[in-house]
C-alpha positions as CSV (number, residue, x, y, z in Angstrom):
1,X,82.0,75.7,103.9
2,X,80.4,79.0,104.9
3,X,79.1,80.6,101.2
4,X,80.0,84.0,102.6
5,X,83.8,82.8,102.8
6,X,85.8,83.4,99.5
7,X,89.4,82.4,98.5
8,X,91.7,84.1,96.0
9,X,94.3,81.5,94.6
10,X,97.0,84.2,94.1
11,X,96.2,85.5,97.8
12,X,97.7,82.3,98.8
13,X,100.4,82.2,96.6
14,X,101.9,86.1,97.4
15,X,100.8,86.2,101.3
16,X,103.9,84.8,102.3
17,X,106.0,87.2,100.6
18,X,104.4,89.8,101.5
19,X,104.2,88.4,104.9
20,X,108.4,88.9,104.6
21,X,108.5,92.4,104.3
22,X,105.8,93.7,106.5
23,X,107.6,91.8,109.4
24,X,110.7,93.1,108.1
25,X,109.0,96.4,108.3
26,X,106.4,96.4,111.5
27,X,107.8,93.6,113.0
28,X,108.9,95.4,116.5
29,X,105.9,97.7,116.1
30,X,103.1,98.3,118.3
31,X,99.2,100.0,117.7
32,X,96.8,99.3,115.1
33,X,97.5,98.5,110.8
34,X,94.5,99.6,108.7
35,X,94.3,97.6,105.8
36,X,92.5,99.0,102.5
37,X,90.5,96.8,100.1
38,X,91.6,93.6,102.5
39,X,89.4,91.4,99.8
40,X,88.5,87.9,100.6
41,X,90.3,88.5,104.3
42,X,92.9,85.8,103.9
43,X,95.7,87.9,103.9
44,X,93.9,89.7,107.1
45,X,94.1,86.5,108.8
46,X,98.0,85.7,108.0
47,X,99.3,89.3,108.5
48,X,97.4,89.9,112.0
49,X,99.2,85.8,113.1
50,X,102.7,87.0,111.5
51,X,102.2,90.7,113.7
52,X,100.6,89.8,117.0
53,X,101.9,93.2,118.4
54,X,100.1,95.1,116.1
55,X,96.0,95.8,115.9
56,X,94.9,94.6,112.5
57,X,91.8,96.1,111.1
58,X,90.4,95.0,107.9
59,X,88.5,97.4,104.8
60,X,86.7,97.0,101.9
61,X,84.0,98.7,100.0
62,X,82.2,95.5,98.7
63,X,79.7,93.9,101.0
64,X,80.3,90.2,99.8
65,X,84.1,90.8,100.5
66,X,83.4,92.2,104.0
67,X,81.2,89.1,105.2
68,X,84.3,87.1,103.7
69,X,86.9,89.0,105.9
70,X,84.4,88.3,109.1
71,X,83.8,84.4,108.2
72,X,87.9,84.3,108.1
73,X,88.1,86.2,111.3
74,X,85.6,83.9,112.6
75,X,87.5,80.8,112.0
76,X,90.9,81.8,112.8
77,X,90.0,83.1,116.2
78,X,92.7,85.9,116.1
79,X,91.9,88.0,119.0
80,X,93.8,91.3,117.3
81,X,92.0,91.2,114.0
82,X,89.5,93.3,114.3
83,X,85.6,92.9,112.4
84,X,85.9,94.3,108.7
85,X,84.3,97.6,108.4
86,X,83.5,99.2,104.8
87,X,85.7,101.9,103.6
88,X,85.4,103.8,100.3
89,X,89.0,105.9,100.2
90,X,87.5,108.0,97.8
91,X,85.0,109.4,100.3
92,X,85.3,113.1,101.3
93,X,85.4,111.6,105.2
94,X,88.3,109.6,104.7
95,X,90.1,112.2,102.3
96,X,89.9,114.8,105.2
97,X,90.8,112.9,107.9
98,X,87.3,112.9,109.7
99,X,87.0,110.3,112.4
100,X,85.5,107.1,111.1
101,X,84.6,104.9,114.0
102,X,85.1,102.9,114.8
103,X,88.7,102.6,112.9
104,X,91.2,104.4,114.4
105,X,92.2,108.4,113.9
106,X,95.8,107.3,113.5
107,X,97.8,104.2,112.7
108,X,101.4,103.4,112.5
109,X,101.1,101.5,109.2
110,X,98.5,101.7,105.7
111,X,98.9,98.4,104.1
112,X,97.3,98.3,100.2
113,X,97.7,95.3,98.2
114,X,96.6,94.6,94.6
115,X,94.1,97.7,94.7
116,X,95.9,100.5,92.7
117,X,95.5,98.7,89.0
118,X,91.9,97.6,90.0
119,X,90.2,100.9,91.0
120,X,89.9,104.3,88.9
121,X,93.0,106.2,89.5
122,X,91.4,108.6,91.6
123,X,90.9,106.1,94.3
124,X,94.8,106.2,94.4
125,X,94.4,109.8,94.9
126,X,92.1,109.3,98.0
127,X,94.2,106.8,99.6
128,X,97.7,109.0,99.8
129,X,94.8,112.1,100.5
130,X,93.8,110.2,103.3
131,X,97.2,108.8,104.4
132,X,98.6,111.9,104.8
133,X,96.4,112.4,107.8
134,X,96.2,109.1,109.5
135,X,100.2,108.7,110.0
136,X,102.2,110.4,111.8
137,X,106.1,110.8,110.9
138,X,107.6,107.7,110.2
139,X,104.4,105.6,109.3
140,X,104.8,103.8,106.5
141,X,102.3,103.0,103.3
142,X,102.9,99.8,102.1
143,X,101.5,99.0,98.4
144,X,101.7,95.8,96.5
145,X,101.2,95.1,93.4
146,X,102.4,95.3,89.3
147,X,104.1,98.5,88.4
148,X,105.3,100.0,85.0
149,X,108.6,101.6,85.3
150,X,109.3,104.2,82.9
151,X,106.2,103.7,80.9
152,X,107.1,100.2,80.2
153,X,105.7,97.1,82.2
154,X,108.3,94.6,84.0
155,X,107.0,91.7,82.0
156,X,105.1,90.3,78.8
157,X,102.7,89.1,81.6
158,X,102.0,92.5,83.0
159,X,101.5,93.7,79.7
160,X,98.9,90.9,79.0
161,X,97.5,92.0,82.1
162,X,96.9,95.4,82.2
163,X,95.1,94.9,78.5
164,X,92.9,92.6,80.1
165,X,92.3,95.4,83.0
166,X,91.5,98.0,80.6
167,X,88.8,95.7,78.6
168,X,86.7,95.2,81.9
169,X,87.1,98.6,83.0
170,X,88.7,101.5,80.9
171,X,89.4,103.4,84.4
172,X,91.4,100.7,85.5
173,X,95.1,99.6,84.4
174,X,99.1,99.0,85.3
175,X,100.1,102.7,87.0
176,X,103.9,104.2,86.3
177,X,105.5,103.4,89.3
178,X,106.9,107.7,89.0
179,X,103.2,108.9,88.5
180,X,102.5,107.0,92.2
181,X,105.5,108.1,93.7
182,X,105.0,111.7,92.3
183,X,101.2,111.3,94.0
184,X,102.9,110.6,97.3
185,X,105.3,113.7,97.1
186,X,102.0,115.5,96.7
187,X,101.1,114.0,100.0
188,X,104.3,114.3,102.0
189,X,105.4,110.9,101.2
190,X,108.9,110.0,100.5
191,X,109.2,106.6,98.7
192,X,111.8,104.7,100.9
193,X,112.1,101.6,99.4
194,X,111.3,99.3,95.8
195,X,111.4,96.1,96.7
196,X,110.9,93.0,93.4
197,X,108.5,90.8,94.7
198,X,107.6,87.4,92.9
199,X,105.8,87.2,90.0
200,X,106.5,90.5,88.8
201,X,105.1,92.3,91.3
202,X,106.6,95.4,93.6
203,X,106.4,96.1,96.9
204,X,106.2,100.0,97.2
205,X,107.2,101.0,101.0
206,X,106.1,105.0,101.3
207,X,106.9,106.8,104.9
208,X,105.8,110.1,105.8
């Protein structure tokens, strides 16, 4: 196996259901998907086969995960997934809305799983800051991921979890599903939809 490809086990287990809703979602859709912090690129690969309408272009900010994204690209041979390019959402160019080629100005759909509890919150910031100016009415943000609701966690697992986060980095952590959806009304972001996701986890479907 290539030693630039990686593999997440729970990429595997929660691609499918997340697979669900974003052809639910995007499934009659046509233009380009920008995905933030895509990771190893295994769910690049399965989204971009389950949307072949849509233009799927992989992010991330860490080299090793962006050679993983290409060596998946590689080997599926999906003609609309596009080469992984490096993003940092925090960045004043994406914040703004400056061009970054060669991803595109505008996209119908943001798609942002498990990278809200793993980053410092203002990363969150920059992604809904950036959002806001790469879709156009409509467009939707979808996040994924484990949510408290009203300050409590959804689950003695989450709980575990989130310590766990906090230990490796005291910037990360579980986020209150109201202080994210308060975020987005900051950004012109209505929360459409909470949808319970296995394992705990929510799927958070924003449109602007």
């Amino acid at each position: 196996m290539d030693t630039a490809k990686r593999e997440s086990a729970s990429a595997y287990r929660n691609e499918s259901p997340i697979a669900d809703q974003l052809v639910r979602l995007l499934g009659d859709t046509q233009g380009d998907v920008l995905e933030v912090a895509s990771g190893t690129g295994q769910h690049a690969v399965a989204f971009s086969t389950a949307l072949p309408k849509l233009t799927w272009w992989p992010t991330d900010i860490a080299p090793a995960n962006l050679a993983s994204i290409d060596t998946w690209r590689s080997e599926a041979g999906q003609g609309t997934l596009q080469a992984a390019q490096p993003l940092d959402v925090s960045s004043p160019a994406w914040t703004t809305g400056a061009p970054m080629p060669p991803l595109p100005d505008t996209a119908q759909a943001i798609v942002c799983i498990n990278m809200v509890h793993i980053s410092p919150w203002i990363v969150t910031e920059g992604l809904f800051a950036g959002a806001r100016h790469r879709l156009g009415s409509g467009g939707v943000l979808f996040l994924y991921g484990p949510y408290r609701r009203q300050g409590r966690h959804t689950s003695q697992g989450n709980s575990r979890f989130d310590i766990s986060l906090r230990v490796e980095d005291s910037r990360w952590g579980t986020r209150d599903l109201e202080a994210v959806q308060a975020l987005g009304q900051m950004h012109q972001f209505t929360l459409a939809e909470v949808v319970d996701m296995p394992a705990n986890n929510l799927s958070l479907i924003f449109r602007r």
